[in-house]
C-alpha positions, 0 to 999 in steps of 0.5 A, a space after each residue: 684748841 681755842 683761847 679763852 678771854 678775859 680781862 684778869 692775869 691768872 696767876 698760874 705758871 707760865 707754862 701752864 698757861 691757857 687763856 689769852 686776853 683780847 689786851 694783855 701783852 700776854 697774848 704777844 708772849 705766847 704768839 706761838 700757841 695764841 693770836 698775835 694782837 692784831 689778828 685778834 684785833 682782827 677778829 673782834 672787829 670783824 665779828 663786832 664783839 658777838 657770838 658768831 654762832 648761828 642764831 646766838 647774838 650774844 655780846 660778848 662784853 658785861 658791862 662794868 658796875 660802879 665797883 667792878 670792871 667791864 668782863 670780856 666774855 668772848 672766846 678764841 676759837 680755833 676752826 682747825 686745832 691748834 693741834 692734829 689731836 685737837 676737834 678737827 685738828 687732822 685738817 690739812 692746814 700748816 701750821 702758821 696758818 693755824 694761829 692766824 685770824 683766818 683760822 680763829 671764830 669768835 664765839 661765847 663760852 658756851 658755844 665754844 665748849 658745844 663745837 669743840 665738842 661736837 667736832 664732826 657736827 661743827 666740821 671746818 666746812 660748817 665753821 668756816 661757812 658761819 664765820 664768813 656769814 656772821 663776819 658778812 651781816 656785820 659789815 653790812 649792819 655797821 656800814 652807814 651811808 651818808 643820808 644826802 637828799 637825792 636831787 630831783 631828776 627828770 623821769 626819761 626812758 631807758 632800754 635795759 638789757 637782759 641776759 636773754 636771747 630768743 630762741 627763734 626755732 626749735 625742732 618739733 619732733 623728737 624721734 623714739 626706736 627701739 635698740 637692743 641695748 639697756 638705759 645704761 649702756 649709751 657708751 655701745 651706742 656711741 661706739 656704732 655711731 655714724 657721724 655725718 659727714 657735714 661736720 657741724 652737725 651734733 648727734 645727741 641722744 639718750 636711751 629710756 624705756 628698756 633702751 629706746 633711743 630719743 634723738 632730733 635726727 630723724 631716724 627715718 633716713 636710712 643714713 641717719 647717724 643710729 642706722 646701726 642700732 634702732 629697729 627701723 620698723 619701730 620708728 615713732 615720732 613724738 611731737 614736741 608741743 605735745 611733750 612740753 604739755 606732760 612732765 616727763 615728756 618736758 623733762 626728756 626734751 629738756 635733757 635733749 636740748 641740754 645734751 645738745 649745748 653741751 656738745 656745741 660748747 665742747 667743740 668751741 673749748 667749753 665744758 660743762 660742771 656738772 657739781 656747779 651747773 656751769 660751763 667754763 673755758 677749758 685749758 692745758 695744764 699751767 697753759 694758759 688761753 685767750 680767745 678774739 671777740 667783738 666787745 661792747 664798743 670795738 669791733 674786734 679784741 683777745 680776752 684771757 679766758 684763763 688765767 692765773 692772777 697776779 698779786 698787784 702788790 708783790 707781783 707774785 703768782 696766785 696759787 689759783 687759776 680763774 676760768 670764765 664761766 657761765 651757767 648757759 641754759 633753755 628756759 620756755 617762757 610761754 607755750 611756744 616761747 623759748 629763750 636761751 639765758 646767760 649768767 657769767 660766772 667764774 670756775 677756780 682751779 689749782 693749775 688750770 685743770 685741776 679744780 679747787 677745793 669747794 671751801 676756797 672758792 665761795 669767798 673768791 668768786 662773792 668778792 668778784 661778783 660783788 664788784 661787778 656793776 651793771 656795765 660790767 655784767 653787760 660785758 660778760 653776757 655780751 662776750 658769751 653771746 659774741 663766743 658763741 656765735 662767732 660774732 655771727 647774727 644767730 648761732 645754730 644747733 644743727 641735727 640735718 632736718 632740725 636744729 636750733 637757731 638762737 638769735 643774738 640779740 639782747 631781749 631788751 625792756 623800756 623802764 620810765 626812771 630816773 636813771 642811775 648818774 653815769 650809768 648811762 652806757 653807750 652799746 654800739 654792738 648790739 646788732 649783728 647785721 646779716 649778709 647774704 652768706 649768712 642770711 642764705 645759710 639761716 633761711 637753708 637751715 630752717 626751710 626743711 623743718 615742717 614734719 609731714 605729720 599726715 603722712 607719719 601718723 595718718 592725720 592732718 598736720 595741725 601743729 605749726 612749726 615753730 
C-alpha cells in the first residue's frame, strides 16, 4: 500500500524494504514498488506539505532542534494498492498507473493507518474526490496576485446579458380522463396513440390518480391524439393558474412542461440525462457531428457538437468524446411569469455513445469551465438559444390549440460599473427580427388559446390567457 516517509536510512535488507524518503536516492532504486522522485515532488507540492485529509490540516514537517534534524512526518499513500490484495487494490487501474502520483495522497501517519484500514469507508471514489479537493484549496491558498492599484474608471452603464429567455405564453388548461390503464403502464398508452398529422405537434402526457391521463391536448376533440383510450364522458379541465397555487398541482405542470422539451429536443438530436439533469448532442458510435448556427457576430458557421479532442502536443486521440450540453429547464419567476433558463454544460463519453465513468468526468469538465470567461459563456447560451429556434425570432411547443412560444431574446439588466478592461464585447445578433412567415405563424399559433371556461364549467371566464 502506501509508503512511509522519513528522513533516516533504515538499516534493514534491501528486499525488505518498505519505507520510502521524500529525498533519499532510495526512492529511485525501488521505482518499481515507490514514487519516482518526481512524482513525489509532485505530490508534496501539490498538497503543500499537509495532511489531505478532510479536516486534518496536519503539517507534515517537525521542525528541527538545535541538536536534532527536521523529521518528515508525511506519508505515501496509495488510492488503489499497489497490489490486487492491497485496500482497494481490486480497482481496475494497470499497473503503471498505480505507482504515479496520480494514484498516491499524501497523508499523516494516523490518517494513513485509518483508510487503509477502512477501505470500504475510504472507497477510491472517496479518496480521489479528497485528493483533488485538498490539492485544489492548496492552489488557491498559495496563489498570490500581485496588489496594483486599480486605476480610477469612470462609472458608465452596461447591458449584461442572462441566460434567461421569456416564456411568452404557455397553456392554461391542462386536460385530466380517465384510462383503464394503471400509473405504471404509459408504454400501452403510447402503443394506441394517435399522432396528428401536422408533424411538429408534440404529444406529452402522464398517468396518476389510478391511470388518469394528463395532457395539454385538448382531449374534448374527438380526433385527439388519446381518442382510443380516455373516457370522453369524464373529461375535465384543470386551469393552470389554479394549479401553479397548489404544490402537487405545480409539480404535475412542471413535469408536463418537462416531458414536452424533452421530445422538442429529441427531435432536433438532443437527449436528456436523467443522472446529470442535462441534455446533451447525441451521435453514432465513433461519429462524430457537427451543426450550422448564427453565432455572436456572423451570420451563419458549422460547430462541432461532439468530438473527440486531439492532444496538441502528440496529435494523438484522447480516450474520451466531449458532447455540448446544458441543463435547459422552466423556471416561474412571479405569478404569471415564466422564463426558460439555459446553463452550458458538458457530457463525456468512451466513444460517442457510451458515457464515461462518473469519477473521470468532475476534473475535466471543472478545468473547462474554469477557463471559460464572460464572452465565452455568452457564446454557448447563445448557440443553445440559436439551435433551438432554428435561428428563428421565438421557438413553439406545439399541443394543436395550446403551445409554448419562448421568445429569443436575452433577458438583459443595465449595471451602473466600471467595467471589466477589454471585456466590453460587441453582440450584433442579439435580435432575430420577424418576417411575415414567421410573424403569421406566431399570431396562428396563439389566436385559438383563450379556453371558453363558461361553457367547460358553467362560470364566467375570469382567468386571462397568458
Amino acid at each position: 500500500m502506501g509508503r512511509r516517509v522519513t528522513v533516516n536510512k533504515v538499516s534493514k535488507p534491501r528486499r525488505r524494504k518498505t519505507q520510502a524518503s521524500l529525498s533519499d536516492a532510495d526512492a529511485e532504486q525501488t521505482a518499481e514498488r515507490n514514487l519516482s522522485v518526481r512524482d513525489q515532488k509532485i505530490l508534496c507540492l501539490r498538497s503543500g506539505g499537509i495532511c489531505a485529509f478532510s479536516g486534518c490540516g496536519k503539517h507534515l514537517i517537525e521542525e528541527g532542534t538545535k541538536d536534532d534534524s527536521p523529521v518528515i512526518l508525511g506519508e505515501f499513500a496509495h488510492i488503489v494498492g499497489h497490489s490486487r490484495q492491497g485496500p482497494r487494490g481490486d480497482f481496475e487501474l494497470s499497473a503503471g498507473e498505480r505507482n504515479k502520483h496520480d494514484n498516491f495522497i499524501l497523508l499523516c501517519l494516523e490518517h494513513h493507518h485509518i483508510v487503509d484500514s477502512q477501505p470500504r469507508t475510504y472507497s477510491v471514489q472517496v479518496l480521489r474526490q479528497m485528493k483533488y479537493d485538498h490539492e485544489e484549496r492548496i492552489s488557491r491558498a498559495v496563489t498570490i496576485a500581485a496588489v496594483v492599484p486599480a486605476p480610477i474608471r469612470e462609472l458608465k452603464l452596461e447591458i449584461v446579458h442572462s441566460t434567461l429567455l421569456v416564456v411568452t405564453h404557455v397553456p392554461q388548461v391542462v386536460f385530466v380522463a380517465p384510462t383503464k390503464y394503471l400509473d405504471n403502464e404509459e408504454g400501452e398508452i403510447k402503443k394506441r396513440i394517435i399522432y396528428p398529422q401536422d408533424k411538429d405537434q408534440l404529444v406529452p402526457f402522464f398517468l396518476a390518480d389510478g391511470g388518469r391521463l394528463h395532457t395539454f391536448h385538448d382531449l374534448r376533440e374527438l380526433d385527439n391524439p388519446f381518442a382510443e383510450v380516455i373516457d370522453f364522458g369524464q373529461i375535465e379541465p384543470k386551469r393552470a393558474a389554479m394549479m401553479w397555487k397548489d404544490n402537487e398541482g405545480w409539480r404535475r405542470y412542471i413535469r408536463l412542461l418537462n416531458r414536452s422539451l424533452y421530445k422538442f429536443a429529441g427531435r432536433k438530436g438532443v437527449r436528456y440525462d436523467p443522472d446529470h439533469r442535462r441534455f446533451y448532442f447525441t451521435t453514432e458510435e465513433g461519429k462524430e457531428r457537427t451543426v450550422k448556427y448564427r453565432p455572436l457576430n456572423a451570420r451563419r458557421t458549422t460547430r462541432s457538437v461532439v468530438w473527440q479532442p486531439i492532444t496538441k502536443a502528440t496529435g494523438e486521440r484522447k480516450r474520451f468524446w466531449y458532447h455540448l450540453a446544458a441543463g435547459l429547464r422552466f423556471e416561474q419567476f412571479g405569478e404569471r411569469q415564466w422564463c426558460f433558463v439555459i446553463r452550458p454544460e458538458r457530457h463525456l463519453t468512451t466513444d460517442g455513445v457510451t458515457p464515461l465513468e462518473s469519477e473521470k468526468i468532475g476534473p475535466k469538465v471543472t478545468r473547462l469551465k474554469a477557463r471559460m470567461y464572460n464572452e465565452g459563456y455568452l457564446t454557448e447560451v447563445n448557440f443553445w438559444r440559436d439551435y433551438l429556434s432554428g435561428g428563428q425570432p421565438r421557438f413553439r411547443l406545439n399541443f394543436g390549440k395550446q403551445s409554448i412560444s419562448i421568445d429569443t431574446r436575452l433577458v438583459t439588466f443595465d449595471v451602473i460599473s466600471p467595467g471589466v478592461p477589454d471585456d466590453d464585447k460587441n453582440f450584433k445578433n442579439q435580435v432575430y427580427e420577424d418576417d411575415l412567415f414567421t410573424l403569421s405563424e406566431h399570431q396562428s399559433a396563439v389566436a385559438g388559446e383563450e379556453f371558453d371556461w363558461e361553457e367547460a364549467e358553467g362560470e364566467a371566464d375570469d382567468e386571462a390567457a397568458f
